[in-house]
C-alpha positions as CSV (number, residue, x, y, z in Angstrom):
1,X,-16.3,9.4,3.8
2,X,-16.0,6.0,5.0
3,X,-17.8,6.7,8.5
4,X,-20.3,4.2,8.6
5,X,-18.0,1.7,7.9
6,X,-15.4,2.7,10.8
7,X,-19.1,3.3,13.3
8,X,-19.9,-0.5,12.2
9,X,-15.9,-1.5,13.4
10,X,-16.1,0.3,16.6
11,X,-19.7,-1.1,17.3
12,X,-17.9,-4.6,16.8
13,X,-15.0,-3.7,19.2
14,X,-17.2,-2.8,21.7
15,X,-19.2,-6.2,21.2
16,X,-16.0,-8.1,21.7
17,X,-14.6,-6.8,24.6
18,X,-17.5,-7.0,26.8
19,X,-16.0,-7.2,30.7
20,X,-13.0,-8.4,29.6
21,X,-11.1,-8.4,25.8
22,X,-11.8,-11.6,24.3
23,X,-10.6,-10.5,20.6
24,X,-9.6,-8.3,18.2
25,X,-11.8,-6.5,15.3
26,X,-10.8,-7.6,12.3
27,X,-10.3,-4.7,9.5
28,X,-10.8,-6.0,6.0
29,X,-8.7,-4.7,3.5
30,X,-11.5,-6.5,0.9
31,X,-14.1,-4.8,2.2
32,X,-12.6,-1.1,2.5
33,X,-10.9,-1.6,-1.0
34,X,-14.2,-2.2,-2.3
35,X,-15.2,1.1,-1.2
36,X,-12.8,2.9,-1.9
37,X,-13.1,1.3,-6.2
38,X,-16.9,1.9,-6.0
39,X,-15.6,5.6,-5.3
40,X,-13.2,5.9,-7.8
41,X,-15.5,4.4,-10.2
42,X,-18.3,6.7,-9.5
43,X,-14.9,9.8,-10.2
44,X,-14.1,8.4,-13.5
45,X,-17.5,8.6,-14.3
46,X,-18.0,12.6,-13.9
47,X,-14.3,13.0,-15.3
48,X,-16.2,11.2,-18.2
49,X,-18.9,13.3,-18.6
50,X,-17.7,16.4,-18.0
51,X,-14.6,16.0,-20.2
52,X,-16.5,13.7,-23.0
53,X,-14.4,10.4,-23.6
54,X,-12.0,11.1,-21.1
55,X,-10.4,8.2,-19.3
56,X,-7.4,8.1,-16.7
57,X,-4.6,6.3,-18.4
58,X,-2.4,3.9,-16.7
59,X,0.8,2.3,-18.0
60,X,2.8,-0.7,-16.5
61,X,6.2,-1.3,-18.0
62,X,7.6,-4.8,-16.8
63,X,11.3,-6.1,-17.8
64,X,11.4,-9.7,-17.6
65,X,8.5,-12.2,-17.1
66,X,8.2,-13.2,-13.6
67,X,5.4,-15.4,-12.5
68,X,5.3,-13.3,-9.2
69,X,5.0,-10.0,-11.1
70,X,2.9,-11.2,-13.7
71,X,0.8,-12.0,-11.2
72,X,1.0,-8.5,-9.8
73,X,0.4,-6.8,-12.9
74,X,-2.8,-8.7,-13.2
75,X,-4.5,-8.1,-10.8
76,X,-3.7,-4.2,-11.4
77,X,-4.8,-4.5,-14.3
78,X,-8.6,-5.8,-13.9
79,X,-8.6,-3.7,-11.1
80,X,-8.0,-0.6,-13.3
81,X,-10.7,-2.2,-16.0
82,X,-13.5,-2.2,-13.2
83,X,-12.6,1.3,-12.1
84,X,-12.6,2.9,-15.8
85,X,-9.1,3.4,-16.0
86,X,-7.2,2.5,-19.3
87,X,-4.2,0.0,-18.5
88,X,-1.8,-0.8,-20.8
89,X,0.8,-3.2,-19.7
90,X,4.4,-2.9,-21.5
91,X,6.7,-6.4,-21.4
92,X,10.4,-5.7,-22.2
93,X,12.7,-8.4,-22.7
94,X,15.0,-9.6,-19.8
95,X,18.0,-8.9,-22.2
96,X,16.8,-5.3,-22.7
97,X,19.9,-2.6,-21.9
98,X,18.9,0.1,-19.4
99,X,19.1,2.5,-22.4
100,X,16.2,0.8,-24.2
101,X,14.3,0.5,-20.7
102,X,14.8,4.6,-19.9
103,X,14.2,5.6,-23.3
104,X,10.3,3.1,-22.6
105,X,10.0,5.2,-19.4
106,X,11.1,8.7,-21.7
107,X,8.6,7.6,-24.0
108,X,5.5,7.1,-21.8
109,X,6.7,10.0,-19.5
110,X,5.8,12.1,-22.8
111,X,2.2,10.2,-23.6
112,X,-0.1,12.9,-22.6
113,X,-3.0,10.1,-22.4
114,X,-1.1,8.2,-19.7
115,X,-1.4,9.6,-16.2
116,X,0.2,7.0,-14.3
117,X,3.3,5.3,-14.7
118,X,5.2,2.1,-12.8
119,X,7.7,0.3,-13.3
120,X,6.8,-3.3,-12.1
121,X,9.9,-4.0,-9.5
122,X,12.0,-6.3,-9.2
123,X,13.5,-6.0,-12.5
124,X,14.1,-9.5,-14.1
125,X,16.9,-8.7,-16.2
126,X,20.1,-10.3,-17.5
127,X,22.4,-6.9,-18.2
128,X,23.2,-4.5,-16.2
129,X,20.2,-2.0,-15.0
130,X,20.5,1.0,-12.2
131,X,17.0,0.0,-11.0
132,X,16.9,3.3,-9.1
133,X,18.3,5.5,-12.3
134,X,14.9,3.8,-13.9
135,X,12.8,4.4,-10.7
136,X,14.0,8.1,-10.9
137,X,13.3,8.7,-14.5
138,X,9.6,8.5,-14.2
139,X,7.9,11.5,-14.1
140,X,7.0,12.6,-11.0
141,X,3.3,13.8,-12.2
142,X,2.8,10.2,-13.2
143,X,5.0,8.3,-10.5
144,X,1.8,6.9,-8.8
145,X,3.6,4.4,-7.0
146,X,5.4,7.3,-5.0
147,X,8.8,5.8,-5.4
148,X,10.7,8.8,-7.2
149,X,13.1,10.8,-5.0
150,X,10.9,13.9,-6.1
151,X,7.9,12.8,-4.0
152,X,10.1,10.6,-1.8
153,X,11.6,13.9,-0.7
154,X,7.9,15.7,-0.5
155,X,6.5,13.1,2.0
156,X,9.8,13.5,4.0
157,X,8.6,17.0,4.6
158,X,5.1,16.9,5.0
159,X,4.0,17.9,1.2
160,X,1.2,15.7,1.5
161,X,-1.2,17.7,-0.8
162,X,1.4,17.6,-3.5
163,X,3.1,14.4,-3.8
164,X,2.2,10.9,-4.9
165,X,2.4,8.6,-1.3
166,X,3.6,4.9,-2.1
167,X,0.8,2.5,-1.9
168,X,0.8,0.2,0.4
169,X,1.5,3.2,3.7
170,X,-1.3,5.0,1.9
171,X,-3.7,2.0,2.3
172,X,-2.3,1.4,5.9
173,X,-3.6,4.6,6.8
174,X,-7.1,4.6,5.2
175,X,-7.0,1.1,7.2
176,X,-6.4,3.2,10.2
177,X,-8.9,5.7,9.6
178,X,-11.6,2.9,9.5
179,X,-11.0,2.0,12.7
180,X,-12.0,5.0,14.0
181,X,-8.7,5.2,16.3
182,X,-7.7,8.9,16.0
183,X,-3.8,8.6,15.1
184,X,-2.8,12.1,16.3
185,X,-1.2,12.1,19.8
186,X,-0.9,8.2,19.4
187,X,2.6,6.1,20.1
188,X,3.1,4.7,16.7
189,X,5.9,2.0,16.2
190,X,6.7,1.0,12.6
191,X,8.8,-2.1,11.9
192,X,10.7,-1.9,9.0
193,X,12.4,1.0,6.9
194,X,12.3,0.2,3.6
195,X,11.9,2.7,0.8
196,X,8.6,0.9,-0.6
197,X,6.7,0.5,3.2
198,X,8.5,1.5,6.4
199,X,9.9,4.9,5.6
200,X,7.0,6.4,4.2
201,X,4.5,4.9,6.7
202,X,7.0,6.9,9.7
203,X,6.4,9.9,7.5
204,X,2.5,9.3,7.1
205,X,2.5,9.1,10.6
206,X,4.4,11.4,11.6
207,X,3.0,13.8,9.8
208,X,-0.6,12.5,10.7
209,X,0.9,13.7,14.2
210,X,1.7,10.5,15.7
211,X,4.8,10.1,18.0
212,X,6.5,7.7,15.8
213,X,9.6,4.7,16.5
214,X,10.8,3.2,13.4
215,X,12.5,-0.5,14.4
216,X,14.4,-2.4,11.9
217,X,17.4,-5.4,11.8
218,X,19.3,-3.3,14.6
219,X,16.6,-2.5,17.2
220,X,17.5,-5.0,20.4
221,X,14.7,-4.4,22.3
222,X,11.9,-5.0,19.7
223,X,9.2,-6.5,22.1
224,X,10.1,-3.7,24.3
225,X,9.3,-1.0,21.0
226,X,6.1,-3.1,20.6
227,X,5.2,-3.0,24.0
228,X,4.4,0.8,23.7
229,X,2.8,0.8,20.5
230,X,-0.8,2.1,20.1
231,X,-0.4,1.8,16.7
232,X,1.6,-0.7,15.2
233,X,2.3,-1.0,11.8
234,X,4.8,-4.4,10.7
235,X,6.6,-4.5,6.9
236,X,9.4,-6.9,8.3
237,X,9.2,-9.7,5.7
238,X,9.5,-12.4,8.7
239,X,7.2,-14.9,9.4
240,X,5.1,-14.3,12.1
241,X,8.0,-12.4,13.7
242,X,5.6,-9.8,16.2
243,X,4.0,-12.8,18.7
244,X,0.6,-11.5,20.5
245,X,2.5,-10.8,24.0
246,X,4.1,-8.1,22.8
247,X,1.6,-5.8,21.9
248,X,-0.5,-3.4,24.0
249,X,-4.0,-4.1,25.2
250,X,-5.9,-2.8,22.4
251,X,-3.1,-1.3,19.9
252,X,-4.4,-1.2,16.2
253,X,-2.2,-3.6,14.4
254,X,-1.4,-3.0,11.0
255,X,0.2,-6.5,8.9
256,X,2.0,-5.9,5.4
257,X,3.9,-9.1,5.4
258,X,3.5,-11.9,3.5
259,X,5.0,-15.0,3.7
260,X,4.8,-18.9,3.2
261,X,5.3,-21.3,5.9
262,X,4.9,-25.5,5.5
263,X,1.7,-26.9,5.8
264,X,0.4,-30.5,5.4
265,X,-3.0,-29.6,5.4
266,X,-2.8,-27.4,2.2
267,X,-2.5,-29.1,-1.8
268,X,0.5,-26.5,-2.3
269,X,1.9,-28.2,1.1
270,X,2.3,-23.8,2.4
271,X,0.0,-21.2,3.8
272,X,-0.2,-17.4,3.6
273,X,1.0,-15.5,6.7
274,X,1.9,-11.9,8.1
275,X,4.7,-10.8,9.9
276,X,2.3,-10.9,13.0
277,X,1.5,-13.7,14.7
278,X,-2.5,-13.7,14.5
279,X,-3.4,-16.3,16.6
280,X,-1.9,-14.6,19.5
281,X,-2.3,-11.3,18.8
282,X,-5.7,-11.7,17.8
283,X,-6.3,-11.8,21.6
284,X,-4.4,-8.4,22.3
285,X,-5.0,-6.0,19.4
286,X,-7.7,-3.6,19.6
287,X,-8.2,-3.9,15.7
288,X,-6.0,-6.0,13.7
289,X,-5.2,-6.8,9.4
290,X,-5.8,-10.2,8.6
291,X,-3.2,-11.8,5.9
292,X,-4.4,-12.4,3.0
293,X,-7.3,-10.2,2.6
294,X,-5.8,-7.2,4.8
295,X,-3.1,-4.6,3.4
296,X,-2.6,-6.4,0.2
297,X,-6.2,-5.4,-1.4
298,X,-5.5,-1.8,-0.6
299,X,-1.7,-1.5,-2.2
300,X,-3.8,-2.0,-5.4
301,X,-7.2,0.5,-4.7
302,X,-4.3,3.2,-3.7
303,X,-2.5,2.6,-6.7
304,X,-5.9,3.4,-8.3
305,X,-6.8,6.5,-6.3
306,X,-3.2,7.9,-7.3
307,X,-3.7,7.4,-11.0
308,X,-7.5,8.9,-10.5
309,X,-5.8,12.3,-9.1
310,X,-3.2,12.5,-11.3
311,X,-5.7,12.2,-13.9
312,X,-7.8,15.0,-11.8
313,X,-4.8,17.0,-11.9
314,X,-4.1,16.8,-15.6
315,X,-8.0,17.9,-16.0
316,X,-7.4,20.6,-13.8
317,X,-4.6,22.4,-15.8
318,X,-6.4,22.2,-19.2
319,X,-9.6,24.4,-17.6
């Protein structure tokens, strides 16, 4: 779908390396999330015709008022609006019980004009709330942020085709796939194992046929892990923690950190980084995520493309 795009990446590798590797191709998340919205729009559009007035609805349920999520929820949001996708964004007090925050989820679980549902994490609340009791409740036809043990448990074994994949491994992957770099048969090492990013980008890649090493707080020879990696995906949430020496000659390097480090030379006295240190591995990597502009952008267009399917899906039992 995308192969002109990954042709033009592959022509740029080759233009950088020359005799010797000088460095890396850089692979936008801001460009391929562009593409992949200009898609999605185009979807909506036929749902639209074919099934007058329809629209894929998406609902965001937030406890709390977080700057951080607020900004989150934003940004979703106009996303959504440029797609064609109805958003509606649900605020809940921080001093809502968990019984008034399930029965929110119970509530837009039986919408029929909603076809994605999230629950923005972390909750900012003041009682006590099972945040994975809440997590669970949402429907698994509309749990487009993949996080419910339902299609938690599909990904584990392969159900690819009938599962919603958490968003920001999803958009790792279609990073991937732009690069050209054909992941089956490849050494993949994955940093990280948490339930939003580093468990279900081992399954992706697994299950994309990858030989795959998951590393994590434990690992004692992580440079070592790295070493091997022709794919290297990092969701560590340190600071440029991976340095440049590490990596393989050419590995595709995949960045979902981010993080704030000092800097003088900035008005808000920080700077954005990855987990990755790019200026070092910018002169390894075959093909490498820049932070900002990289994974983040695509978390958001694969939240999109879930809600578009699910929507699909819906369409697709009412013929």
């Amino acid at each position: 779908m995308f192969s002109s795009f990954a042709h033009l990446l592959r022509l740029g590798a080759s233009g950088c390396q020359g005799s010797s590797r000088s460095i890396a191709t850089i692979v936008s998340g801001i460009k391929t999330s562009k593409l992949v919205r200009t898609r999605l729009k185009e979807e909506v559009e036929t749902m639209s015709r074919e099934f007058t007035g329809f629209r894929p609805g998406l609902t965001v349920v937030q406890v709390g008022n977080r700057d951080d999520s607020n900004l989150y929820i934003s940004t979703k949001l106009q996303a959504a609006a440029q797609i064609g996708i109805v958003a509606k964004h649900v605020r809940l007090s921080p001093t809502a019980t968990q019984d008034e925050v399930l029965q929110c989820v119970m509530s837009v679980n039986d919408d029929t004009s909603v076809h994605g549902l999230i629950v923005q994490l972390p909750l900012d609340h003041v009682t006590h709330i099972d945040t994975q009791l809440v997590t669970n409740a949402v429907s698994p036809l509309k749990d487009v942020d993949g996080l419910t043990c339902i299609n938690a448990g599909k990904l584990s074994r392969g159900d690819l085709s009938d599962c919603f994949i958490p968003c920001t491994p999803n958009g790792c992957m279609e990073l991937i796939r732009q690069t050209g770099v054909s992941v089956a048969g490849k050494h993949a090492v994955v940093i990280g194992r948490s339930k939003i990013v580093g468990a279900p980008m081992h399954d992706l890649l697994l299950w994309s046929d990858a030989t795959v090493t998951s590393c994590h707080s434990k690992t004692t020879d992580l440079p070592e892990q790295v070493s091997r990696a022709d794919i290297l995906v990092v969701g560590a949430g340190r600071a440029e923690m991976v340095r440049g020496e590490w990596l393989k000659d050419g590995a595709v390097v995949i960045d979902c950190g981010i993080n704030y480090i000092p800097d003088g030379t900035k008005a808000s006295g920080q700077r954005v980084v990855g987990d990755v240190h790019f200026a070092s591995a910018n002169q390894r990597a075959g093909f490498i995520t820049p932070v900002p502009g990289g994974v983040g952008p695509m978390t958001v267009a694969m939240l999109m493309e879930n809600t578009v399917w699910s929507a699909q899906r819906f369409l697709q039992h009412l013929k």
